[in-house]
C-alpha positions as CSV (number, residue, x, y, z in Angstrom):
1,X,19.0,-89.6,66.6
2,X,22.7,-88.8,67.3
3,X,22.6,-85.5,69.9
4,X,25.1,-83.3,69.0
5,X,26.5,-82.8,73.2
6,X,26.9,-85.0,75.5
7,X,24.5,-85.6,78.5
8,X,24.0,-83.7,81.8
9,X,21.5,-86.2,83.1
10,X,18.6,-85.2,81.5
11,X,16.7,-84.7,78.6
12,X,12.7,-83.5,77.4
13,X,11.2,-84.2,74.4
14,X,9.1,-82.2,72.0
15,X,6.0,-84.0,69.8
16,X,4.7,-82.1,66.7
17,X,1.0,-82.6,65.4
18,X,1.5,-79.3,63.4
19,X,0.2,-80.8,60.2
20,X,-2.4,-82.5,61.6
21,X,-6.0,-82.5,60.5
22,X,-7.1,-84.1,64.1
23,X,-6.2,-84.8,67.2
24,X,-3.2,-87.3,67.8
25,X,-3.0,-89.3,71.2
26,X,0.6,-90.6,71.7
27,X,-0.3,-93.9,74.5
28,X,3.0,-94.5,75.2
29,X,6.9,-92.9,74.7
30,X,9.9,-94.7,75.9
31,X,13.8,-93.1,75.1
32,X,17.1,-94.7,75.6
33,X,20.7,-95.8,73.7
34,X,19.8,-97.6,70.4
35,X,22.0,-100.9,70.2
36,X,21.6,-102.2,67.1
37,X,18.8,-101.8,64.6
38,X,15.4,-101.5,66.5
39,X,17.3,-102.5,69.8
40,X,17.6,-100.6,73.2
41,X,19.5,-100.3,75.9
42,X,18.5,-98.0,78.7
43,X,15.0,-97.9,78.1
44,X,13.2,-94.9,79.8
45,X,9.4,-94.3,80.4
46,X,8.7,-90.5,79.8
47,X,5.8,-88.9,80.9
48,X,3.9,-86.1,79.9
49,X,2.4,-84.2,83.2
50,X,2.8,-87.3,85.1
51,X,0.9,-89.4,82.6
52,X,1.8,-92.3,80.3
53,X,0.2,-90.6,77.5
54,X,-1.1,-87.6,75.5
55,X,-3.2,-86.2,73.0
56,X,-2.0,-83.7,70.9
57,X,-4.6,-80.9,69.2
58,X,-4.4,-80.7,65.3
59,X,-1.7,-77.8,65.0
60,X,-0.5,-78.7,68.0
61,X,2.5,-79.4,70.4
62,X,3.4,-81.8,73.2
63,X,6.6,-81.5,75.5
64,X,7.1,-84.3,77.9
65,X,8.7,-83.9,81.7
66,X,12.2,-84.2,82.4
67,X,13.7,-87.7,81.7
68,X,16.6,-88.7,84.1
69,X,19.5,-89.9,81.2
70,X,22.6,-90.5,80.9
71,X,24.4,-90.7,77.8
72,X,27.9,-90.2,75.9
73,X,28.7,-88.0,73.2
74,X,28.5,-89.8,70.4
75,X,25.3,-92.3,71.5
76,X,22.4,-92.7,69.4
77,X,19.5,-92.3,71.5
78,X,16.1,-94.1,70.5
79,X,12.6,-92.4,70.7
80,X,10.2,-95.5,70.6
81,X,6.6,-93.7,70.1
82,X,2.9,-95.7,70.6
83,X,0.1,-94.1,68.5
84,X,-3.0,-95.0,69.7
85,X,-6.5,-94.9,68.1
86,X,-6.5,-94.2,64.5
87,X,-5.5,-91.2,62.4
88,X,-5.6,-89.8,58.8
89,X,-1.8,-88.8,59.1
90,X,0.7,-88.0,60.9
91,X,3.4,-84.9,60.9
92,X,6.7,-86.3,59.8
93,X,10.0,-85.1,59.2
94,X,11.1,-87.2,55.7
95,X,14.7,-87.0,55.5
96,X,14.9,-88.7,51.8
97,X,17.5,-91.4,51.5
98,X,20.7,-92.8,53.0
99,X,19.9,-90.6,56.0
100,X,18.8,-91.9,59.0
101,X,16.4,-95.4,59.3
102,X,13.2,-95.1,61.5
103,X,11.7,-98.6,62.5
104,X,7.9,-99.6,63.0
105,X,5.8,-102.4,63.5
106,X,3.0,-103.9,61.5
107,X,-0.3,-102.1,61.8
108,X,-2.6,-102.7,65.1
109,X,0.7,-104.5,67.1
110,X,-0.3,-102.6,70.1
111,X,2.0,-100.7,72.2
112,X,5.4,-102.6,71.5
113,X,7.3,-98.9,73.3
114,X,9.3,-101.6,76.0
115,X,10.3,-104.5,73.2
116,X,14.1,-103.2,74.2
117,X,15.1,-105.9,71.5
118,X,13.0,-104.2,68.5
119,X,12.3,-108.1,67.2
120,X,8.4,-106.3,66.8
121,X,9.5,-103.6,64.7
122,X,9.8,-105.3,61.0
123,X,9.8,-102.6,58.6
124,X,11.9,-99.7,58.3
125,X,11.4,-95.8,57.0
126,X,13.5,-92.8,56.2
127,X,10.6,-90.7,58.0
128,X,10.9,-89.4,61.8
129,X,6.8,-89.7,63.0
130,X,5.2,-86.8,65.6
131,X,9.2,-86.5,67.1
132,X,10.2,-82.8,66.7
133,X,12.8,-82.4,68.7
134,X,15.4,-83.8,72.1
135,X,16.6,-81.0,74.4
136,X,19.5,-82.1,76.1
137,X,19.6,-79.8,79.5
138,X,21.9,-78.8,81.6
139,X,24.9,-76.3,81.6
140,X,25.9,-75.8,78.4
141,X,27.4,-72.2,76.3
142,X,24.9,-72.4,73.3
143,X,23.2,-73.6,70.4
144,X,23.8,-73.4,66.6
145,X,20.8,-73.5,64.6
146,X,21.7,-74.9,61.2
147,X,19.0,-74.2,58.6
148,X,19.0,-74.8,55.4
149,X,17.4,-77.8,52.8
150,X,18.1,-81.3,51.9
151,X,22.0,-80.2,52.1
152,X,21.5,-79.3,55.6
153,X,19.4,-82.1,56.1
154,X,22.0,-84.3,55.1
155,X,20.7,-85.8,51.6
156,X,23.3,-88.8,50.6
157,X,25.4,-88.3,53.5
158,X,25.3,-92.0,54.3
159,X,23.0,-94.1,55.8
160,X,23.0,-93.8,59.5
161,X,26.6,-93.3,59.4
162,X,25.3,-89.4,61.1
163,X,27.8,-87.4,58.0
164,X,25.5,-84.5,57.5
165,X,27.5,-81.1,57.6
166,X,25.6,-80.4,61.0
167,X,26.9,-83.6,63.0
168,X,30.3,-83.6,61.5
169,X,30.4,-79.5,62.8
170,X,29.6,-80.9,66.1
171,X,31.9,-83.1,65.9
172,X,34.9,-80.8,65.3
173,X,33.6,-78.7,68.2
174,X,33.4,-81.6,70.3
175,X,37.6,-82.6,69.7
176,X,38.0,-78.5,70.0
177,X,36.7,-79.0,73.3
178,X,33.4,-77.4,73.4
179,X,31.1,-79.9,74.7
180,X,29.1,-76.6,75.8
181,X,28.0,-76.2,72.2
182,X,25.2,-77.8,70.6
183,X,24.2,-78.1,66.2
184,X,20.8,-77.9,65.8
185,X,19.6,-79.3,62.3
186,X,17.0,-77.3,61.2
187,X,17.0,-78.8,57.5
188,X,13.7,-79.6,55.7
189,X,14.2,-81.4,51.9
190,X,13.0,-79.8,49.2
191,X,12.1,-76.3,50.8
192,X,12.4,-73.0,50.0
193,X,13.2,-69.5,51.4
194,X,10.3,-67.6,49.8
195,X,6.4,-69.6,49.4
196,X,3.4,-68.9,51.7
197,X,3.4,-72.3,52.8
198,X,4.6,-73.2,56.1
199,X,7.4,-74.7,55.4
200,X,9.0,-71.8,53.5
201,X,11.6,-70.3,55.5
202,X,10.1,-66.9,56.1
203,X,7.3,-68.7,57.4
204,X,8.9,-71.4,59.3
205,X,12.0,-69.3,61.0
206,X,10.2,-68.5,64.1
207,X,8.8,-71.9,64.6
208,X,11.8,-73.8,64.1
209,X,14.9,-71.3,64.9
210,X,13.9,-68.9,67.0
211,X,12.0,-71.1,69.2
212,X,14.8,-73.4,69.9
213,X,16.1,-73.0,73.5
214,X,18.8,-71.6,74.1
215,X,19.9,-70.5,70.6
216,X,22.6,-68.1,69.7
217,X,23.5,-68.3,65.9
218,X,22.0,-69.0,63.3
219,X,24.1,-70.3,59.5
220,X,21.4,-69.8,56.8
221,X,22.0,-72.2,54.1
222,X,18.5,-72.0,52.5
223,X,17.6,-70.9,48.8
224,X,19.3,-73.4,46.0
225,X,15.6,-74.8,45.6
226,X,14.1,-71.4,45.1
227,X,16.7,-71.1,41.8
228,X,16.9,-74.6,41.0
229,X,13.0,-75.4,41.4
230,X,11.1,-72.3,41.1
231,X,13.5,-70.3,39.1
232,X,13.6,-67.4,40.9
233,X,15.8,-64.7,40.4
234,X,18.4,-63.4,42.3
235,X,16.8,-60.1,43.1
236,X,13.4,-61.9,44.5
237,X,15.6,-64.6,46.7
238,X,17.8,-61.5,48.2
239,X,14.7,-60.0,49.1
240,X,13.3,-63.3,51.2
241,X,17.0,-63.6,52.2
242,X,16.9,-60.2,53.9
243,X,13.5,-60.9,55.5
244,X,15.2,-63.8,57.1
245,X,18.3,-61.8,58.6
246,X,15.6,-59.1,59.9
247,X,13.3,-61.7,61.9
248,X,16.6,-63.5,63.1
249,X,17.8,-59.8,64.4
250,X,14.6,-59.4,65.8
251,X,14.7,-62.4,67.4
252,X,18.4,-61.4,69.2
253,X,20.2,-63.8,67.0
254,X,23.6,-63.7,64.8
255,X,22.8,-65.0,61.5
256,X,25.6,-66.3,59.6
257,X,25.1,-66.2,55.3
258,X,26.1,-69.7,53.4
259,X,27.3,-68.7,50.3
260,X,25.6,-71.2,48.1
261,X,27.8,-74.3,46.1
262,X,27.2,-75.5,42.7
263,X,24.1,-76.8,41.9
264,X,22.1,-77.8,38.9
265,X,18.9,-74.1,38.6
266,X,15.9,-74.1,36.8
267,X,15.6,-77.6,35.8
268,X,18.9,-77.7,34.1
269,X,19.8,-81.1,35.7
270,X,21.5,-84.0,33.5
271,X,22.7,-86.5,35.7
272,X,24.3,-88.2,32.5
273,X,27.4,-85.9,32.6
274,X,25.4,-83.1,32.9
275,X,25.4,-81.6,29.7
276,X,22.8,-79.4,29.5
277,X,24.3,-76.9,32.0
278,X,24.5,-73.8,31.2
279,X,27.6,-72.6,31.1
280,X,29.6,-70.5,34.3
281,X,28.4,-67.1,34.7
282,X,25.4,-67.0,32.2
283,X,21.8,-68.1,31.9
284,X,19.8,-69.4,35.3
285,X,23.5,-70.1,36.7
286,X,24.1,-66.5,36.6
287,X,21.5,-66.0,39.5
288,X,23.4,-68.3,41.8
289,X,26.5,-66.2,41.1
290,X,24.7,-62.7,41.7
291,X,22.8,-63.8,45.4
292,X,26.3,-65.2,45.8
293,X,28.5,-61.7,45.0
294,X,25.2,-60.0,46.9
295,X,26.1,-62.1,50.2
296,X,29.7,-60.3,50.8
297,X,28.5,-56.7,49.3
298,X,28.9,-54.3,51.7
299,X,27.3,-51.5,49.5
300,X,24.1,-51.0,47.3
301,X,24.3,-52.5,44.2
302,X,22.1,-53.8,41.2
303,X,20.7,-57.3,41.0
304,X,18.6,-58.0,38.3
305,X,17.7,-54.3,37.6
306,X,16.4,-53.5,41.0
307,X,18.5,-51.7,43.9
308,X,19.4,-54.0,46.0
309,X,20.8,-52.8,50.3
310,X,23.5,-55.2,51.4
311,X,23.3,-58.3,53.8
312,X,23.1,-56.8,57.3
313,X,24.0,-60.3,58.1
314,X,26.4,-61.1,60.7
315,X,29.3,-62.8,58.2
316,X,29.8,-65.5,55.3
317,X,30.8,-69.3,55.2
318,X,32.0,-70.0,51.3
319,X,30.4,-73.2,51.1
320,X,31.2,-72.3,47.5
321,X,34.6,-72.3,47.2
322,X,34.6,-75.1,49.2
323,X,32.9,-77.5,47.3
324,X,33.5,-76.0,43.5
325,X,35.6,-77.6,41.1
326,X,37.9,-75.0,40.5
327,X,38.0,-75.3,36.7
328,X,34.7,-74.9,36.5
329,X,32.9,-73.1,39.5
330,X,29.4,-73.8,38.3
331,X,30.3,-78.1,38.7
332,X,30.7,-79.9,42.6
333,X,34.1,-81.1,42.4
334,X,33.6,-84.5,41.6
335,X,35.6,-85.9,44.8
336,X,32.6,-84.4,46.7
337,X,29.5,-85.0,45.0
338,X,27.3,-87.6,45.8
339,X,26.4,-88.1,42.2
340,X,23.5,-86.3,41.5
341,X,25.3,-82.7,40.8
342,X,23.3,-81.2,43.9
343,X,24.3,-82.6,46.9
344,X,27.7,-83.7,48.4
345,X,28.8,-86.9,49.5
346,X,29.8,-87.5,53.4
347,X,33.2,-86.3,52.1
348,X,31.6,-83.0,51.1
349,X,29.8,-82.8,54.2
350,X,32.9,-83.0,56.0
351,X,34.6,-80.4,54.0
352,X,31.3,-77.8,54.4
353,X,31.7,-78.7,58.2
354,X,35.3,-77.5,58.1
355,X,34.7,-74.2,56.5
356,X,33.0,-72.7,59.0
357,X,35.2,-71.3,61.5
358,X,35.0,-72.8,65.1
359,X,36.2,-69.1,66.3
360,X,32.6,-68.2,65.2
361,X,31.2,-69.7,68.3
């Protein structure tokens, strides 16, 4: 993992068993500066109440002490994990390809946590195992929570090459000087605004926004897989949208609307020159085009033949216009898609990180 600030010494780390069906006991948790591959340099012990290890309740959560750190901007830091015993599953965050590789060993090789040259870890995955988050303490201004979906998440930004939209914002705040400002990814693939499971966003902003310490602003980039996937209409999807920018207000945060790029909705997807879309401004393409006129209303309006209030969000990013081919604006430009008409490529990435205004934060 890349952290998106630079180091004040130290850091504490945060283990998930939230989709666990039984306890998880974590032997052994070692961090430092990942080398190359599996490799480490740095390597840290990190304790959890003064112990080596801990067990982790089905549902539950673990946060470690403070681990003494140093690190650069710009470091990759490596979270080496041990899980003893044996388990049905294990919470992970799956980041889908050309993201970010993970490294394990083969089953029952023991705790391999201080193997600082990784020659024990043989096999690679795109999934992050128990490892919710990396605080990074010290004096800093604020965090930007970035939540969204696969784009967010950084879907075909490049593999470990650390493109998504969230790292490269980071990075332009880091050459703008602020150090002080951290980019939380808050991404999932494949989820959804509205659902009653608990990854839907209305269901998951608390847990994984709101909760985040030290949080200021929020960018809400969440909903193209309600209107690609589940084919919901604008109307429904304005109404989760608003829930969203009521529990972040509640919560004493600025939320800040994505307006949401090209895309292919309701299972209108032909990767073979996509012709099957429907064409700009009608059928399921038209919903896109209402949440997105919705987004910077500033009075009542109808959507879908229901009344529909304004955002009472805190402002707009036109990741649209940003990454639209202007000829067509239901298509990616084709200089920044990654080839599958959904998500960009690390060049897209880069130009959804520049769009959002620096003087925001």
């Amino acid at each position: 993992m890349k952290p998106t600030v630079g180091s004040r010494g130290v850091v504490r780390l945060h283990f998930s068993n939230f989709f666990g069906t039984a306890p998880i006991t974590i032997g052994a948790v070692h961090i430092g500066r990942q080398t190359t591959g599996a490799g480490v340099t740095g390597d840290t012990g990190v304790t959890f109440g003064g112990a080596a290890s801990v067990t982790i309740a089905a549902g539950g959560f673990a946060t470690s002490d403070n681990v003494n750190l140093t690190f650069a901007y710009g470091d990759i830091l490596s979270v080496t994990e041990y899980v003893s015993g044996s388990w049905a599953s294990l919470t992970a965050h799956a980041q889908g390809v050309n993201v970010v590789t993970n490294y394990v060993t083969a089953a029952g090789a023991g705790d391999q946590t201080q193997d600082v040259a990784g020659t024990a870890f043989k096999y690679t995955t795109f999934n992050t195992f128990l490892l919710d988050r990396v605080d990074v303490l010290g004096d800093y201004k604020e965090t930007i929570a970035a939540f969204g979906s696969s784009t967010t998440d950084g879907y075909q930004s490049g593999r470990d090459q650390h493109m998504t939209y969230p790292e490269q914002l980071a990075a332009a705040l880091h050459a703008a000087g602020h150090d002080d400002i951290a980019v939380a990814n808050v991404g999932i693939y494949g989820t959804t605004v509205l659902g009653t499971g608990a990854t839907a966003g209305v269901n998951r902003f608390v847990r994984d926004v709101a909760a985040l310490p030290g949080v200021t602003s929020v960018i809400d980039y969440l909903g193209a897989n309600d209107l690609r996937t589940d084919c919901i209409t604008a109307a429904s999807l304005i109404d989760g949208k608003q829930n969203l920018i009521a529990q972040a207000h509640t919560a004493g945060l600025r939320i800040i609307e994505g307006i949401t790029a090209p895309s292919t909705f309701c299972g209108a997807q032909n990767p073979s020159g996509f012709g099957t879309r429907f064409a700009q401004g009608s059928g399921e393409e038209a919903q896109r085009f209402l949440l997105n006129t919705w987004q910077t209303s500033t009075q009542p309006s109808s959507v879908n033949g229901t009344t529909v209030q304004p955002p009472a969000s805190d402002g707009t990013i036109d990741f649209a216009t940003a990454l639209a081919d202007p000829s067509n604006t239901s298509y990616l430009l084709p200089a920044y898609d990654s080839g599958d008409d959904i998500h960009p490529n690390a060049s897209g990435y880069g130009v959804m990180a520049a769009t959002v205004p620096l003087s925001l934060f």
